[in-house]
C-alpha positions in Angstrom: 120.3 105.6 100.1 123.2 108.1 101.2 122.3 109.2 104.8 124.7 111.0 106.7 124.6 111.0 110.6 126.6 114.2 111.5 127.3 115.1 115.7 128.8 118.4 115.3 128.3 118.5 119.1 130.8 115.5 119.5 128.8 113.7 122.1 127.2 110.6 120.5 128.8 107.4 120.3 129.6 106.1 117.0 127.3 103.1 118.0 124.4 105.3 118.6 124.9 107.3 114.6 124.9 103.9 112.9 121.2 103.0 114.8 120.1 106.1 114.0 121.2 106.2 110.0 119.4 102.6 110.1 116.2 104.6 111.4 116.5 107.2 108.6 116.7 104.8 106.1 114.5 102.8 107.2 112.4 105.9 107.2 113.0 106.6 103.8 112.1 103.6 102.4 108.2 103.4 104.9 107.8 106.7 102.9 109.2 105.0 99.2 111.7 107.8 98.7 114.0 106.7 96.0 117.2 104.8 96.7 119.0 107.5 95.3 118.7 110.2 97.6 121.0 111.6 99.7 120.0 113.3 103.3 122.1 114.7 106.3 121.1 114.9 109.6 123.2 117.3 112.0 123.0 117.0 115.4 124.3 120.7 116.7 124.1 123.1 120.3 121.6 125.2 120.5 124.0 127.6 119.8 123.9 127.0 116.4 120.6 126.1 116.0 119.4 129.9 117.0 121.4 131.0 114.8 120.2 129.1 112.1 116.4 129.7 113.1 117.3 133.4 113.2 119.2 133.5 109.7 116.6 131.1 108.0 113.2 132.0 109.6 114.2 135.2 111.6 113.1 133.7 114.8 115.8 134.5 117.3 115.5 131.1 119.5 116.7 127.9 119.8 114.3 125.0 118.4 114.5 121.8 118.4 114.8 120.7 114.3 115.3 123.0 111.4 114.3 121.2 107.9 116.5 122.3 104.6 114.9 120.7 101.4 116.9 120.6 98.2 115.2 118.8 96.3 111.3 118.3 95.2 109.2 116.3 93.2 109.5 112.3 92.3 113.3 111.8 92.4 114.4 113.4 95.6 117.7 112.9 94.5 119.1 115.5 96.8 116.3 115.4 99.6 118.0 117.5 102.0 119.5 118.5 105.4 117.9 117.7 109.0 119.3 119.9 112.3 118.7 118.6 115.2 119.5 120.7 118.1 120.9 117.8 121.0 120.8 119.9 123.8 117.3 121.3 123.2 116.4 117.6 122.4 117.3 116.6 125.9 115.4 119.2 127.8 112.2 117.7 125.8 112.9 114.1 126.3 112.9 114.9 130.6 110.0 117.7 130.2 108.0 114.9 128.4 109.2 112.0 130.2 110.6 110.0 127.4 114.2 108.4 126.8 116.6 111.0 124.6 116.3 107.8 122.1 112.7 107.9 121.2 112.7 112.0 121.4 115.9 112.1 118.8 113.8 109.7 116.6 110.5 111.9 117.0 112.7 114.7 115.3 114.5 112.3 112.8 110.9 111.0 111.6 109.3 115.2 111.7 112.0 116.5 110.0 112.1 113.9 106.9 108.7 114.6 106.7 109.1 118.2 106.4 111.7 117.6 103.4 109.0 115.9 101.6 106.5 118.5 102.3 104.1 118.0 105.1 103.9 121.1 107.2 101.6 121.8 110.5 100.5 125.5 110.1 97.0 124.3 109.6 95.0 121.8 112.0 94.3 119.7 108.8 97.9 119.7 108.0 98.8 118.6 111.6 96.6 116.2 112.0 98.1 114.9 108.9 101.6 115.0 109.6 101.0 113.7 113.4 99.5 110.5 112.0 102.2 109.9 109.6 104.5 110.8 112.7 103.0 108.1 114.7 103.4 105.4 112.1 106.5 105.6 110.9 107.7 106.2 115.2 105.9 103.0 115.7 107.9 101.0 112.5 110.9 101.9 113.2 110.4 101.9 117.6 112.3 98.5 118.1 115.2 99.7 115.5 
């Protein structure tokens, strides 16, 4: 599996973006995406991050992770890009009273997830997508 770790915000040790492409790939696999695939995960300011939420879903606000699929179906060759705002993943890691670590996984793992499809606009959905959330966080906790 290709899986970039991008900081476009320059503040993560190199350490920290080689555990966390081992979590996305590890990720991948839990979920039997094809070893083919490529995925990017960019860790920007929340700067950027409005404006991407504002160009792409015309919400003029930071968030904290923006999904871009490129691919569908069984191959998932291209699977996609994940944004993860790091600034805006701070504040939530203190407002719930978690490390930065396990938040920035939380989005890693909600974001793949979107690229592959599950979505939380309906309770049904959610409750869907939480439990998958939940698994795959507690696979990959110790990585």
């Amino acid at each position: 599996m290709n899986v970039a770790i991008v900081d476009e915000t320059d503040k993560m040790p190199g350490e920290e973006k080689l555990r966390l492409r081992k979590i996305a790939v590890e990720i991948l696999k839990l979920l039997s995406v094809p070893r083919k695939c490529e995925l990017c995960v960019s860790f920007i300011d929340d700067g950027e991050m409005r404006e991407l939420n504002k160009r792409y879903r015309n919400i003029n606000r930071t968030t904290d992770v923006l999904s871009f699929p490129q691919g569908e179906g069984p191959d998932y060759t291209l699977l996609g890009d994940v944004a993860i705002s790091l600034e805006t993943a701070g504040r939530r890691s203190k407002a719930y009273g978690i490390t930065i670590h396990e938040e920035i996984n939380k989005l890693i793992v909600h974001g793949i997830l979107h690229l592959l499809g599950y979505n939380h606009k309906k309770k049904k959905e959610t409750d869907v997508m939480r439990q998958k959330e939940e698994e795959l966080l507690m696979a990959v906790k110790d990585l």
